[in-house]
Structures are given as structure tokens and as C-alpha cells.
N, C-alpha and C positions, 0 to 999 in steps of 0.2 A: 225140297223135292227129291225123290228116290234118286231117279234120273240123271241129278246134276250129282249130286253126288258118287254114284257109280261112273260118270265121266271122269272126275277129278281124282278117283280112286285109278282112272286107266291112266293118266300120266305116267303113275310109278312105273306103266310098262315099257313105256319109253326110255330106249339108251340112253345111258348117261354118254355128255360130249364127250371126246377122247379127252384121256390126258394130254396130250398132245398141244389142244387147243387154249386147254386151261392155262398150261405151261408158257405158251407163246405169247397171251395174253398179260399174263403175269411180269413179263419182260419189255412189254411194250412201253411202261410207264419211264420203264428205267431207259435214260439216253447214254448212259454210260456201259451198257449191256455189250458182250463182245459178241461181235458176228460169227466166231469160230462157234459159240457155244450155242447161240441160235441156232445155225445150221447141224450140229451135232444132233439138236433133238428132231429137227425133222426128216435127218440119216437114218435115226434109229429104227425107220420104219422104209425100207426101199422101195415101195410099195407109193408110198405117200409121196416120197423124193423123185422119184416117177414124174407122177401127176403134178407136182408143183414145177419141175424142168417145163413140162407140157402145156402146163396155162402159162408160164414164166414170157414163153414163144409164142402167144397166142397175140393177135394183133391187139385186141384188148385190152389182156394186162401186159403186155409185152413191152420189149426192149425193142430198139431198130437192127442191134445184131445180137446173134447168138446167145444166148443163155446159156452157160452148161454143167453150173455146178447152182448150190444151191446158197453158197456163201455167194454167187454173183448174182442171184437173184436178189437177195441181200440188199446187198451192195448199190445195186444199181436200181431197185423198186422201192427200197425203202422197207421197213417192219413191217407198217402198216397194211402194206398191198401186199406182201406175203402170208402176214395170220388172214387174211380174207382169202386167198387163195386154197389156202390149208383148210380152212373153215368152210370153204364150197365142195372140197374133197368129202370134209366129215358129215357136211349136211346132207351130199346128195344120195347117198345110200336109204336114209331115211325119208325121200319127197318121191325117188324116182319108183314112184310103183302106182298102179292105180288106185285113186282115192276115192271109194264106195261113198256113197252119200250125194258126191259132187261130179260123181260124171268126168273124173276126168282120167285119161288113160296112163303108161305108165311115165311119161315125157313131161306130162302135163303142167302139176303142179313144179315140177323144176325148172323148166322154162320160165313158168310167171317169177317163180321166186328168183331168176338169176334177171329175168329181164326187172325186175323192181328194182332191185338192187344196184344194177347198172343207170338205171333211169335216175334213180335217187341221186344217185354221185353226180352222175352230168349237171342233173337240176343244180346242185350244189357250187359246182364249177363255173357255171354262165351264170348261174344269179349271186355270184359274189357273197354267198352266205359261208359265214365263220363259225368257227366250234361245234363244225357237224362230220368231225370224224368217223363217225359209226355210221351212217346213212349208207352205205354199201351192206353192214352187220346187222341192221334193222330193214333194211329192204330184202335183203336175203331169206330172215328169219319171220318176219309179221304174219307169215300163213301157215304158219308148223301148227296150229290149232287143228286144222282140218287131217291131219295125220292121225291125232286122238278123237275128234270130233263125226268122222264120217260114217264110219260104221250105226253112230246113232240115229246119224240124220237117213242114213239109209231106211232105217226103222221106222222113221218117223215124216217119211215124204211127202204122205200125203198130208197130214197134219200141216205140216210146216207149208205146205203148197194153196191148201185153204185158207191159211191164216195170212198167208200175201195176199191173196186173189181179193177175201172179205174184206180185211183191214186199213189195203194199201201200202204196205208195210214194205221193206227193204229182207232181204234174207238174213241177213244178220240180227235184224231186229224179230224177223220168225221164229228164227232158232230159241231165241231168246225166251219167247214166249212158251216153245212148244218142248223145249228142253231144258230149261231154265237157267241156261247158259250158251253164250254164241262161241264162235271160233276164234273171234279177236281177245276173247278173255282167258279160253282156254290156251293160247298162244303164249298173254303174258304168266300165266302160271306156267307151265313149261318154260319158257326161258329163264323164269325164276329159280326155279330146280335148278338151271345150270349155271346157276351166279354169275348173267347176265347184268351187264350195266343197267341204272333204272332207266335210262333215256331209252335204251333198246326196248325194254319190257315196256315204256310208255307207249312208243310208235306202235308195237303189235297190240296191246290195249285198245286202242282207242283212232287208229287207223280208219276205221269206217264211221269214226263221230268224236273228229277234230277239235270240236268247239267245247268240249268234255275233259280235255288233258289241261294238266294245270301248267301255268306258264313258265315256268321252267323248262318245262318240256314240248311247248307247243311247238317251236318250227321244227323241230325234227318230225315229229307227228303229222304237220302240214306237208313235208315232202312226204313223207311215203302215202301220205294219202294221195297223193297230187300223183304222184308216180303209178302208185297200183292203179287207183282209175286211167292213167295215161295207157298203161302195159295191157290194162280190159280193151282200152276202144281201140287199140292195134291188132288183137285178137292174140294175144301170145298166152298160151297156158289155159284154154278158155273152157270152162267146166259148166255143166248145169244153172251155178248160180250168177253167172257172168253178170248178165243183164239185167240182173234184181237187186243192183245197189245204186246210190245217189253219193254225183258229185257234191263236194260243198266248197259252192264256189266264194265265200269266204276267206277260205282255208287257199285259194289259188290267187286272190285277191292281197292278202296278208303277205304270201312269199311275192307277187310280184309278175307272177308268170302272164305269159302271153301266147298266141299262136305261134308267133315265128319263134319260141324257143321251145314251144313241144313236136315242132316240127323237126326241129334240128336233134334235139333228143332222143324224138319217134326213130328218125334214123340211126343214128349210132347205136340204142338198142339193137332196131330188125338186125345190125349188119352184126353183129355181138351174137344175139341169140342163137343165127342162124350158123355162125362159125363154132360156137361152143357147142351148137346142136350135131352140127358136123365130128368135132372133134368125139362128145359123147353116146352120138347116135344121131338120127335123121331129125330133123325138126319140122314140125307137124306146127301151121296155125288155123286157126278157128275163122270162124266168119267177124270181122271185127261190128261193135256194134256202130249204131249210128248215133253223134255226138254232134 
């Protein structure tokens, strides 16, 4: 199809991650990495050391006292919750604006994508699941699709709007049809581009159809799907296509979850988003659906 093609062709318009990110990633693996040298790269940019002091403090990622250099952010958060810090800096430039197609204003999709991401990790934390270090990196990242993909579906609204109403279909599965490509595939190519882990590039894959990812990669996939439906029925982030997807309960079946831990998660997100919303602007929620 033309269509899909001229989508895949607008990836390349999309910034490449900083080096910054690449860099930080690149050091994660190593546990013999000096924190002097860490922190030098993320000096390099005062701008960036900023922001990473400032979520360092946030209740969230935060310490119980002060933070105030960046080797003590370090030091006392760990690697790992600092490249995610770093990596929420370089993402949000590119989510925080309005996304045509999907309705949502310019707070929008950042919210969903920081409240996923936070969802994702909790799930991770209460449900005792191991070797799911990127569930922060993949719940942040699984909707970058709609950054390249909205403009078409703009184009193509009503199309895509008859083909739910006829079919019965999910929006994901419309796009599909009407553009011949959806948002969760144009996600994993974009994260491709930036030499993305594959478990990441799987979660944004196949996020909205679980039972599709091969097992390797399936419970990472089951939390951000678990998560992003969680973050829809709170109303956090909540655009045009909110309420034209299906849970797969399955995929919540598999991880284990129940009420009283989406409840307990439901919270720790609102109380997250609504601070980070603070910190980066006012935070706006939707009407949550009904679940």
C-alpha cells in the first residue's frame, strides 16, 4: 500500500535519541563503570543535569533527602533509574505537543506514556516478576508510533471510524486496515531505528495483541498491555481512541493480577503523574472509562 509506505518513509523524520541516551545505555551493562564518568556525560549538557537533579527530588524517582549532584543521584538510585530519568528528559520533547489524528492535546500523550511506565514498574514490583528491567523503557516508549502515525490517521478519520463502527473492530486493528499499518507497529520500527532492546521493540509491537508476541518476550508485553489498559480506565492521557481498545484478559490472567493490585498501582501512578504534571506543567485527566 502507498500509505504504509509513505508512513514508514516518515520515521526517518523523527530525531534520532540523543547520544546521551545511547551512551548511558551502553554503560549500563558494564558493572564495573565509574560513576565519575557517568555523571560527566550527563554534565556535558547543564540543561539535561537540570532535569535529572529535578526528577532525582521528585517523590517518585526520588531519594528521602536531597539530591544534589548527579554522581549522587548515582550513587544512591542506581544506573538504571537514572538512564530512565535521562530518557523521560529526551522523550518528552518529542510526545509533549498535540497529536493530530488522536485527539490528544499538548500534555496528553506524555502523561499516558509516563503514567505506563510507572504502572508497568509497580506491576513489576508487587507481582514479584524478574528480568523485567526495561518495563519503565517500554512503558514509556510503546506509543511513540502515534507521533509518526497521527497525521495520517487525521486523513483518514472517517475511514478508520466506519471501519470500527461496521466491523466491530479495535482502533488499532482499523488503522490497520485503513492505513495498512497501526501505531503499535510503527512504534516497534521507530524504536528499531534507535537500537532499542528487542523486548522493548516487542512490548510496543504487540502491546494491544499480547497473545501475538513470542515467548520470549511475552510477559514484558503482558505488563504494558496490563498497564496501558490500566492508565486508559484512570483517564490519564486520554485521546479520541481511548475507548476503542480491548482488554485481554488473558494477558492479566498470565501475570497474575487482580483488583487490589490495580488499585494500589491506580494510585501510585494518579499521585506520580499529577506531581510530574506539576513539576512539568498542569495535569489534565479525561473522563476515565468504565471497566
Amino acid at each position: 500500500m502507498i500509505e504504509r509506505k509513505a508512513i514508514l518513509a516518515q520515521i526517518n523524520s523523527v530525531p534520532s535519541m540523543p547520544s546521551v541516551v545511547m551512551e548511558l545505555r551502553k554503560y549500563l551493562s558494564d558493572p564495573d563503570v565509574s560513576f565519575d564518568k557517568l555523571a560527566k556525560v550527563i554534565e556535558y549538557d547543564p540543561g539535561l543535569t537540570v532535569n535529572v537533579l529535578q526528577l532525582a527530588n521528585s517523590a517518585y524517582f526520588g531519594w528521602s533527602r536531597t539530591i544534589q549532584t548527579v554522581k549522587d543521584a548515582i550513587t544512591r538510585l542506581g544506573t538504571n533509574r537514572v538512564f530512565q530519568m535521562v530518557l523521560c528528559m529526551s522523550v518528552a520533547p518529542l510526545v509533549r505537543k498535540p497529536i493530530m489524528g488522536y485527539d490528544t492535546d499538548s500534555e496528553g500523550l506524555w502523561q499516558h506514556s509516563i503514567a505506563t511506565a510507572m504502572a508497568a514498574e509497580q506491576m513489576v514490583q508487587k507481582l514479584g516478576l524478574r528480568g523485567l528491567d526495561e518495563a519503565f523503557t517500554a512503558g514509556l516508549l510503546h506509543d511513540m508510533g502515534k507521533i509518526v502515525l497521527g497525521t495520517f490517521v487525521e486523513v483518514d478519520d472517517i475511514s478508520i471510524k466506519e471501519i470500527m463502527a461496521s466491523d466491530n473492530l479495535t482502533f488499532n486493528e482499523a488503522e490497520q486496515m485503513a492505513l495498512g499499518i497501526d501505531h503499535a507497529e510503527v512504534a516497534s520500527e521507530l524504536l528499531t531505528t534507535w537500537n532499542l532492546p528487542e523486548n522493548v521493540v516487542a512490548a510496543a509491537r504487540w502491546h494491544h495483541q499480547p497473545e501475538r508476541a513470542e515467548d520470549e518476550h511475552r510477559q514484558l508485553v503482558d505488563v504494558i498491555h496490563v498497564a496501558d489498559y490500566l492508565c486508559l480506565s484512570l483517564g490519564v492521557g486520554m485521546g479520541s481512541d481511548a475507548t476503542h481498545y480491548r482488554a485481554d484478559t488473558e494477558a492479566h490472567g498470565r501475570l497474575g493480577m487482580n483488583d487490589i493490585i490495580a488499585e494500589e498501582v491506580g494510585e501510585t501512578v494518579l499521585a506520580g503523574v499529577e506531581e510530574l504534571g506539576t513539576m512539568f506543567g498542569a495535569a489534565k485527566k479525561g473522563k476515565p472509562i468504565e471497566v
